[in-house]
C-alpha positions in Angstrom: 13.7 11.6 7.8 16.1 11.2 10.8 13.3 13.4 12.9 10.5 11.3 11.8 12.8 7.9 12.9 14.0 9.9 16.0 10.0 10.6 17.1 8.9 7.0 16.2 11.5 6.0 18.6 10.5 8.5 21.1 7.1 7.2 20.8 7.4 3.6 20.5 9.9 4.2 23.7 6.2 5.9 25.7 4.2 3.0 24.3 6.7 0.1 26.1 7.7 2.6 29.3 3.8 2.8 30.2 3.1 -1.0 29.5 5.9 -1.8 31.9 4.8 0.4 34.4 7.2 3.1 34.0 4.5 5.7 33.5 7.2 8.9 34.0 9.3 7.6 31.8 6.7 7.7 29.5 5.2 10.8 29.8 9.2 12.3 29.7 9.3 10.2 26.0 6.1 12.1 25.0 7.4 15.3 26.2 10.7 14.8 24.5 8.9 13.7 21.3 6.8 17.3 20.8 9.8 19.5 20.1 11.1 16.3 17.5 7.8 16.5 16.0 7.9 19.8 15.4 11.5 19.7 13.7 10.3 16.9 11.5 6.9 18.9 10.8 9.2 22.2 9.3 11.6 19.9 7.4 8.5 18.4 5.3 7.4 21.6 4.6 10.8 22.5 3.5 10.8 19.7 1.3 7.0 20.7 0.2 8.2 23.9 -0.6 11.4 22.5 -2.9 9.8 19.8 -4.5 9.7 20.2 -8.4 7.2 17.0 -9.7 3.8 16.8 -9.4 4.0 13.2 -7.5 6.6 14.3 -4.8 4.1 17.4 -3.8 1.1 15.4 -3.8 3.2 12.8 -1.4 4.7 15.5 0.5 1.9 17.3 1.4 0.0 13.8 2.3 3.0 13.8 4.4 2.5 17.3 6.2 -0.8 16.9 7.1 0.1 13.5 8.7 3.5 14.8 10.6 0.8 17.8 11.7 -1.8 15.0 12.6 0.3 13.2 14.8 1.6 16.3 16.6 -1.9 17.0 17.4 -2.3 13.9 18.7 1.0 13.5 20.7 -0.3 16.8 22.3 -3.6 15.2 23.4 -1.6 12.5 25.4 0.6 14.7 26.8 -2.5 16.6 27.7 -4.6 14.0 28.7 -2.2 12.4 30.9 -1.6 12.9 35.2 2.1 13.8 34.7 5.0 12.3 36.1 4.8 13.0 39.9 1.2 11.0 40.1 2.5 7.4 38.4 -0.5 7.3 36.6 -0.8 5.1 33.5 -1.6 6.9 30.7 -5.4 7.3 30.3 -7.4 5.4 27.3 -7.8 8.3 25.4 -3.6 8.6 25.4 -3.1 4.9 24.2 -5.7 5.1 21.9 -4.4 8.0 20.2 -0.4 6.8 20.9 -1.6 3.6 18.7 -2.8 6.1 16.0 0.2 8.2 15.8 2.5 4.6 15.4 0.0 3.7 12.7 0.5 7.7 11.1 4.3 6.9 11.4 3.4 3.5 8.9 1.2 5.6 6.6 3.9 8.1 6.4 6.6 5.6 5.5 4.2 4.0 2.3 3.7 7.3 1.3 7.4 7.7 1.1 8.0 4.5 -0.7 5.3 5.4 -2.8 6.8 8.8 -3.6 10.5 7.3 -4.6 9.2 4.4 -6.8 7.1 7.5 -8.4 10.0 9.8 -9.0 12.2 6.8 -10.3 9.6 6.0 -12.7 9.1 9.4 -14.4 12.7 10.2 -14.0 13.7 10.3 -18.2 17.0 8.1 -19.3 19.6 10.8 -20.0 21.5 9.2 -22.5 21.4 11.1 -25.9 23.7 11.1 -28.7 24.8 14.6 -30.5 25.7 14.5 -34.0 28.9 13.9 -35.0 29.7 11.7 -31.5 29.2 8.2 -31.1 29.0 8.0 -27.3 27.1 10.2 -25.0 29.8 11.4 -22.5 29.0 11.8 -18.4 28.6 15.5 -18.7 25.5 15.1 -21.1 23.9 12.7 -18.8 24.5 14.6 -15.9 26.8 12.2 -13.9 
């Protein structure tokens, strides 16, 4: 979660460096943003890979393929752009596709939501009583 903050940030950073005219500032943000992405890309597949209930895979892998989406796009800006040494805003195309990736980042965050009120939900009480107790103690709850 700290890479997908850590890229929005990164990204939102491009998106206010180019609208103030600091166009290799934000073509730096972008490049910094790629290897982030691709932290935060593995780390949702590790969680894809660990998950156990049906809900959390099904958000998780929503997940992946947006974190992958976004990547591909963050590498079409940083593709699409002049570079730093020309102080060239970045083309439509790259703002476009920069608005996308923010709007991926808001997706991604629902889908996360989603995913926790989901797992709460199914999660079963875990207070029991044995015979012959009258209270169920924290080890049969799992605390």
């Amino acid at each position: 979660m700290l890479a997908r903050a850590s890229a929005f940030g990164l990204l939102a950073a491009a998106a206010l460096a180019d609208s103030s005219g600091a166009h290799s500032g934000a073509f730096y943000f972008l490049l910094a943003a790629v290897p982030v992405l691709i932290v935060g890309e593995l780390m949702v597949f590790g969680d894809l890979v660990e998950a156990r209930e049906i809900e959390s895979k099904i958000a998780l892998a929503a997940q992946a393929f947006l974190s992958l989406l976004t990547l591909a796009l963050v590498l079409v800006i940083v593709g699409s752009s002049a570079g730093p040494l020309l102080e060239v805003s970045l083309p439509l195309l790259g703002v476009s596709a920069l608005g996308v990736c923010l709007g991926l980042f808001a997706v991604q965050v629902l889908l996360g939501m989603v995913a926790r009120v989901l797992a709460v939900v199914r999660r079963p009480v875990g207070l029991y009583v044995r015979a012959g107790e009258e209270f169920a103690t924290a080890e049969h709850i799992g605390l």
